[in-house]
C-alpha positions as CSV (number, residue, x, y, z in Angstrom):
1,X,46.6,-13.0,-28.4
2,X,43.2,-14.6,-27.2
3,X,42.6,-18.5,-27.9
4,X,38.7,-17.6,-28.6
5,X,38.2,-15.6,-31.4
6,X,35.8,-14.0,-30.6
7,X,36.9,-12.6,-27.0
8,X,38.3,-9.2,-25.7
9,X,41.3,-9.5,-24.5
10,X,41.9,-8.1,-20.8
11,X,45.1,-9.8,-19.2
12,X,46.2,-9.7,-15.6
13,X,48.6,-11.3,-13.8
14,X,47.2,-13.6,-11.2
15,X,48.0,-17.3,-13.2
16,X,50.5,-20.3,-12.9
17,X,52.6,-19.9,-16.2
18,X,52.5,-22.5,-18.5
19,X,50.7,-25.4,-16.9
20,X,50.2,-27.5,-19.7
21,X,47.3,-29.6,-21.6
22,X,43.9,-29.1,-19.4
23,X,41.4,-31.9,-18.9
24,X,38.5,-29.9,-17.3
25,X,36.2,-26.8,-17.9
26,X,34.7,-25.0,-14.6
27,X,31.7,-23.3,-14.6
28,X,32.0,-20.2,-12.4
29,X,28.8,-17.1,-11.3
30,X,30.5,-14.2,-10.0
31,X,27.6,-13.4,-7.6
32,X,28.0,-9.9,-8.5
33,X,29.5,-7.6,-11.1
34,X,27.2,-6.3,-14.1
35,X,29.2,-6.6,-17.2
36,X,31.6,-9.0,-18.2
37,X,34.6,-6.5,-18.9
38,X,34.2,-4.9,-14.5
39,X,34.9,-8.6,-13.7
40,X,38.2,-8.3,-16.2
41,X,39.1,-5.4,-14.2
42,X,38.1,-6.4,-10.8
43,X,40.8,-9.2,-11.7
44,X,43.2,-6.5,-12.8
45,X,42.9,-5.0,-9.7
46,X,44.1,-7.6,-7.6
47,X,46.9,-8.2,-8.7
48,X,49.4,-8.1,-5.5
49,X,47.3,-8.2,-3.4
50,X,46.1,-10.5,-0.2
51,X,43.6,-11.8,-2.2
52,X,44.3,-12.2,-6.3
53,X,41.6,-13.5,-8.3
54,X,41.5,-14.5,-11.6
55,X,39.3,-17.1,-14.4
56,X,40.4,-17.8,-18.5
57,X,37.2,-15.9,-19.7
58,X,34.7,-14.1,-18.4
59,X,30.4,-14.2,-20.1
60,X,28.8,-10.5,-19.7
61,X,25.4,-11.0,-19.7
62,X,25.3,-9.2,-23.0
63,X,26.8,-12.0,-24.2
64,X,30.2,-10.2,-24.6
65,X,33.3,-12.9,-23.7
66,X,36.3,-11.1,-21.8
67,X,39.4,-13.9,-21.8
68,X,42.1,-12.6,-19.1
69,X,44.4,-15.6,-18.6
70,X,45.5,-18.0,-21.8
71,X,44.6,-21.5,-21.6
72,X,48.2,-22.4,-21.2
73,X,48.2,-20.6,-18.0
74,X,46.3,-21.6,-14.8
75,X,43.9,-18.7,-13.2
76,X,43.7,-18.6,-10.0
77,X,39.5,-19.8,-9.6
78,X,40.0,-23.3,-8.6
79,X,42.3,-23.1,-5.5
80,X,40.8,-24.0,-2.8
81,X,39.8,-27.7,-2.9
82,X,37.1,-29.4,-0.3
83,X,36.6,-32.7,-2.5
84,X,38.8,-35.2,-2.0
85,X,38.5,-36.6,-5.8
86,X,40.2,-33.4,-6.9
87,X,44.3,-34.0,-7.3
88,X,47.0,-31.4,-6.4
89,X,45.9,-27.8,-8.1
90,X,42.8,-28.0,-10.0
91,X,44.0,-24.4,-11.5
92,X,46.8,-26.3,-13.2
93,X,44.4,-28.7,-15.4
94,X,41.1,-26.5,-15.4
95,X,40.2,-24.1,-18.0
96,X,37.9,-21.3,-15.5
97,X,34.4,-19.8,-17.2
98,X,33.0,-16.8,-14.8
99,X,29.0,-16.2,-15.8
100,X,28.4,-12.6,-14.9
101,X,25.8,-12.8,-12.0
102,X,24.0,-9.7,-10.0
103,X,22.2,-11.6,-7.2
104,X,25.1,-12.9,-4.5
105,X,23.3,-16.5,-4.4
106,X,23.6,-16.8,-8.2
107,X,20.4,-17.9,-8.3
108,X,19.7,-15.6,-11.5
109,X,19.5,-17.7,-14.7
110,X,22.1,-17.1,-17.8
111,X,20.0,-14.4,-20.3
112,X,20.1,-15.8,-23.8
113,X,22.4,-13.9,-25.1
114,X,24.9,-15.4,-21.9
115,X,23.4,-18.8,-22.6
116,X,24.2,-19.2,-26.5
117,X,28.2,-17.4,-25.5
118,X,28.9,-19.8,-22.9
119,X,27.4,-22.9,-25.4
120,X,29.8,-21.7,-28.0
121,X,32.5,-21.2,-26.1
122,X,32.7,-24.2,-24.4
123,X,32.1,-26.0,-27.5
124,X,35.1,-24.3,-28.8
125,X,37.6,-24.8,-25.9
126,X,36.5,-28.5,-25.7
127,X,37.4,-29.2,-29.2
128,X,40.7,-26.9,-29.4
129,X,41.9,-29.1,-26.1
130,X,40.6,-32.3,-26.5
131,X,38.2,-32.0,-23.3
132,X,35.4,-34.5,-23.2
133,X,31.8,-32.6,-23.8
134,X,29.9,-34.3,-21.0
135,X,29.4,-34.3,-17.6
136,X,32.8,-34.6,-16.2
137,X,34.4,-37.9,-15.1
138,X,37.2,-39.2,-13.5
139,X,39.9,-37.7,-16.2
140,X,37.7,-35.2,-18.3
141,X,34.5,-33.0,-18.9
142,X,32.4,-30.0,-17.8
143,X,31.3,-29.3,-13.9
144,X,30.3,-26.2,-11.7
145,X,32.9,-24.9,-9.3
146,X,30.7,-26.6,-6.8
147,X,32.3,-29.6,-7.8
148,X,35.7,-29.0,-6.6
149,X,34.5,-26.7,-3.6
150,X,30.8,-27.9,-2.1
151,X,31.9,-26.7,1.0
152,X,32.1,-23.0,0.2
153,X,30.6,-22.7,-3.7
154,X,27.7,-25.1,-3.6
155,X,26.2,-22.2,-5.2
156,X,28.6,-21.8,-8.1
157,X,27.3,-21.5,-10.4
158,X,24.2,-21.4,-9.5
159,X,21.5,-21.3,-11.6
160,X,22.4,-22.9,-15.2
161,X,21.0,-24.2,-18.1
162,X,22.9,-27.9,-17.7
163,X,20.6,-30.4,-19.8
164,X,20.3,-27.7,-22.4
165,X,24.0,-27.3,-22.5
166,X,24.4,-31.0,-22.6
167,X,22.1,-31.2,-25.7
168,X,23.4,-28.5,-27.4
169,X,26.9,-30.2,-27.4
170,X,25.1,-33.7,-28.2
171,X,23.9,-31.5,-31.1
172,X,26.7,-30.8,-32.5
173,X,26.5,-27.3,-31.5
174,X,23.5,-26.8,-33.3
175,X,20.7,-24.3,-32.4
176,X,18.9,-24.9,-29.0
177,X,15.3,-23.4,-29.1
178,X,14.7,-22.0,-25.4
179,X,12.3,-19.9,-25.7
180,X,9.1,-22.5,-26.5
181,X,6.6,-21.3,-24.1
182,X,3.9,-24.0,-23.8
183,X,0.4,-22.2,-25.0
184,X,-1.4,-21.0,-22.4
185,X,1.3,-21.0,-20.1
186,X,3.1,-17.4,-18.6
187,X,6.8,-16.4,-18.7
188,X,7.9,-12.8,-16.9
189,X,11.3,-13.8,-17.7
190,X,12.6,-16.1,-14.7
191,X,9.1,-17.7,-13.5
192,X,7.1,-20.1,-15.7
193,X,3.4,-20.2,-14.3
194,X,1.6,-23.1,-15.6
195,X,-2.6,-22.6,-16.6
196,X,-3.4,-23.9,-12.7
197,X,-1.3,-21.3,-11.2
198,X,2.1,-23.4,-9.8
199,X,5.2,-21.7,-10.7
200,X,8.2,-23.4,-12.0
201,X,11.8,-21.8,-11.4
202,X,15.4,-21.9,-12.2
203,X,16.6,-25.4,-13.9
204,X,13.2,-26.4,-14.2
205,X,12.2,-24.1,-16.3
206,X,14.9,-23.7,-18.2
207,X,14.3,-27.8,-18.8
208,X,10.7,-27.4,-20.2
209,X,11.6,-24.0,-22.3
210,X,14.4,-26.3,-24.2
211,X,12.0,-28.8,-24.8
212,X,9.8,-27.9,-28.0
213,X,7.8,-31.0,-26.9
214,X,6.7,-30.1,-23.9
215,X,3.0,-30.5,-23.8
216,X,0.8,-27.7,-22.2
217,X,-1.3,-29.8,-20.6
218,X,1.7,-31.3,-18.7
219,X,1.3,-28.9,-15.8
220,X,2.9,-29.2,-12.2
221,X,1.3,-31.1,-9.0
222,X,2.9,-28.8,-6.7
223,X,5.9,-26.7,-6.1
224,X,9.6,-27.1,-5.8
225,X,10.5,-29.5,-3.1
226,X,13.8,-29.9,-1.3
227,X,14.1,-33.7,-0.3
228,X,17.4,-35.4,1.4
229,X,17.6,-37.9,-0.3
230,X,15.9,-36.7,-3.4
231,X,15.2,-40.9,-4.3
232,X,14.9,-43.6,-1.8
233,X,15.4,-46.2,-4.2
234,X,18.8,-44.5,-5.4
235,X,20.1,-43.0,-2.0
236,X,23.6,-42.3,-4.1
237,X,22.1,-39.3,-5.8
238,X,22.0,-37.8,-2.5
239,X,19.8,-34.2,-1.5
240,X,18.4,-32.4,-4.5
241,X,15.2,-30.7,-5.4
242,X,11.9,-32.3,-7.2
243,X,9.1,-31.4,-9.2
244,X,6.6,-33.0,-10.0
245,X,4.2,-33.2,-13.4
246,X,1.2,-34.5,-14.5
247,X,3.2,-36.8,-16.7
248,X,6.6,-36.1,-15.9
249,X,9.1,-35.7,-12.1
250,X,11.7,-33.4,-13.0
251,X,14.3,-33.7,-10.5
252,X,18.1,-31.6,-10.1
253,X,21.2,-32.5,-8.1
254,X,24.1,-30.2,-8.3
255,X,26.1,-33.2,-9.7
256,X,23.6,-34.3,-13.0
257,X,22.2,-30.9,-13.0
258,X,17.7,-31.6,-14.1
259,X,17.0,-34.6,-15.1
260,X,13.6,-36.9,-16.1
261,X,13.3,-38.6,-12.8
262,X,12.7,-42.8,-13.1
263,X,9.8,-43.0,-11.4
264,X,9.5,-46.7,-11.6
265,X,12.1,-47.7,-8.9
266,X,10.7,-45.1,-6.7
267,X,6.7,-46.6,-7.1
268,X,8.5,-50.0,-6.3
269,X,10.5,-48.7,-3.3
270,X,7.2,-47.3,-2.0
271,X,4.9,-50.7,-2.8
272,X,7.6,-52.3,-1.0
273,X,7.9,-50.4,2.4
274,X,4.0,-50.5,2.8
275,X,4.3,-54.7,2.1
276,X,6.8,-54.5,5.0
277,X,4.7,-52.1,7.4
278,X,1.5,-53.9,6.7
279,X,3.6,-57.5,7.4
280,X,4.7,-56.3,10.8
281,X,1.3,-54.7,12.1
282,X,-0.6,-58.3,11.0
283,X,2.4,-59.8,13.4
284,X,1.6,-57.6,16.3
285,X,-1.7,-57.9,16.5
286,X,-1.5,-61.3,16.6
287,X,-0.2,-61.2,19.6
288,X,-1.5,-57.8,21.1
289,X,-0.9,-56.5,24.5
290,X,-0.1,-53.0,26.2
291,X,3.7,-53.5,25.2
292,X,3.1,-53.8,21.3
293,X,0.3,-51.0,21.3
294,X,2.6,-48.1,20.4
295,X,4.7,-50.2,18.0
296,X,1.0,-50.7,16.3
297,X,0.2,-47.1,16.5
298,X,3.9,-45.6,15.1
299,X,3.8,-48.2,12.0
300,X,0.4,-47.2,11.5
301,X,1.3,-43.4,11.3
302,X,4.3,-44.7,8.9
303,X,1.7,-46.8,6.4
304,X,-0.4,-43.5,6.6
305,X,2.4,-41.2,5.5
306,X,3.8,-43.4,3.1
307,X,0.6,-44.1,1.4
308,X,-0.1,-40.7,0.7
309,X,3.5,-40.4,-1.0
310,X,2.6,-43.7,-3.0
311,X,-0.6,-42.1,-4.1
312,X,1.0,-38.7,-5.1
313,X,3.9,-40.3,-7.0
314,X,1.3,-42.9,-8.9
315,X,-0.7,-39.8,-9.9
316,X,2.5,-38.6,-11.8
C-alpha cells in the first residue's frame, strides 16, 4: 500500500482524496512526539475532530519512516497559508515530511540515522513524481513549512541539515560524510567547540561536519550573531544569522538555509559608506559653526562604528 518501500504503513483519515500530480516537498518538525510511529497515531487520533492533523510520512529519529496519507492524497499539514506566493491549497500539490522533534522550538538537529532517512526519502519521492531536487522555485522543489506559513511556523522545521541535503541530491544520492570532526576540535553531539573555545551550533555546524575539507585551523571570530539585514550590500536576503571564520562567513536565512557568505560586496559596501561619512565631515568643517557641530559629532560616531565592522569583516 505505501509509495516508499521502505515505510510502515499507518493510515488515517484526515486528507483531500485524489489531488493529483504534486510539485512540492515540505519539510515539517513536530516540536514534540518521540518516535515516528506516536506521531502516526497522534494523526489517527484526530480524526473528527476540531482539529485533524495529518503529513504523507513521518522520520522517527531512529530513522524509522511512518507514511500515513498516499501521495495521491493531500494531508492536511499545509493549510493555513500566510505567504502570498502560495496558490489556493498547498495540501493539494505538496507532498508533507514530519521530522520527529522533542524540543517545542525544533531547534534539535536531525540524528544521523533521521538525516540519511529523510535524504533517501526525498530523493525517492522527487524522482517517483518528477519534483525538482533543489531549493524550491516558483513551480517546483524542496522548502520548510516556514515557507508557506512564516507567520506561525518560522520555526518549522527548525533546525536542518539544508546544504548537506542539497549536496547529497547534487550527489546523486551518494554518501554524505557528517561526522568529520576537525582535529582538535570537540563535538558533545549538538555543539561544535573550536581549539579557542567559541561554540558553533545548529546549521552551522552541521555545514562544517559535511565538509571533509574543513581546515582545523579555520576557527570562529565570535559567536552566532542575529543581524536584520544579515548583508547590506544584498538587503533582499533579508534577517538571518552570521558567523564568522578565520577564513570563511557562514551565514543562514530560512529561505537558502547556510550558505558561504560573499564577503567581497559586503568589504565594498563598507569602504564605500566610510568614503561617504569621511566626504561629508571634510564638508562641515569647512564651514564649522555651533549648528553643524552635532552633525560632525553623529557622523563621527558612524565612521567609528563602521570602521570597527570594516576591520572585523577584513580580518575574515
Amino acid at each position: 500500500m505505501v509509495d516508499y518501500a521502505k515505510a510502515l504503513w499507518m493510515p488515517n483519515q484526515n486528507f483531500f482524496a485524489n489531488t493529483g500530480r504534486k510539485s512540492f516537498v515540505v519539510i515539517h518538525g513536530t516540536a514534540g512526539g518521540s518516535s515516528a510511529q506516536e506521531i502516526a497515531n497522534y494523526f489517527k487520533g484526530t480524526e473528527g475532530s476540531d482539529n485533524p492533523v495529518s503529513s504523507h510520512y513521518v522520520i522517527g529519529k531512529d530513522g524509522t519512516v511512518v507514511q500515513t496519507v498516499l501521495e495521491k492524497d493531500g494531508a492536511w499539514g499545509n493549510g493555513v497559508v500566510t505567504n502570498n506566493n502560495w496558490l489556493s491549497n498547498p495540501n493539494t500539490y505538496t507532498i508533507s515530511i514530519e521530522h520527529v522533534k522533542s524540543t517545542t522550538d525544533n531547534s534539535e538537529p536531525l540524528t544521523p540515522a533521521q538525516q540519511a532517512a529523510s535524504f533517501a526519502l526525498i530523493k525517492d519521492i522527487c524522482q517517483r513524481n518528477g519534483i525538482g531536487m533543489h531549493d524550491a522555485d516558483n513551480t517546483t522543489g524542496i522548502t520548510g513549512h516556514f515557507s508557506i506559513d512564516p507567520v506561525n511556523r518560522s520555526r518549522c522545521p527548525g533546525a536542518y541539515p539544508w546544504s548537506a541535503l542539497w549536496a547529497y541530491l547534487a550527489s546523486g544520492g551518494q554518501p554524505i560524510v557528517t561526522t568529520q570532526i576537525p582535529q582538535g576540535w570537540k563535538d558533545d553531539g549538538k555543539t561544535l567547540t573550536a581549539p579557542n573555545n567559541v561554540p558553533v551550533s545548529l546549521g552551522f555546524r552541521d555545514h562544517i561536519l559535511a565538509t571533509p575539507t574543513w581546515s582545523p585551523d579555520n576557527w570562529p571570530l565570535e559567536t552566532e550573531q542575529h543581524l536584520d539585514p544579515l548583508e547590506h550590500s544584498n538587503p533582499s536576503l533579508g534577517a538571518g544569522q552570521r558567523q564568522r571564520f578565520r577564513w570563511i562567513t557562514l551565514e543562514y536565512t530560512a529561505k537558502m538555509g547556510v550558505f558561504e557568505a560573499w564577503s567581497g560586496p559586503e568589504l565594498l559596501w563598507y569602504q564605500q559608506q566610510l568614503a561617504q561619512i569621511t566626504k561629508e565631515i571634510v564638508a562641515l568643517k569647512a564651514n564649522i559653526g555651533a549648528s553643524n557641530l552635532q552633525q560632525i559629532n553623529a557622523l563621527a560616531k558612524q565612521f567609528v562604528a563602521l570602521s570597527g565592522q570594516l576591520d572585523a569583516l577584513s580580518k575574515v
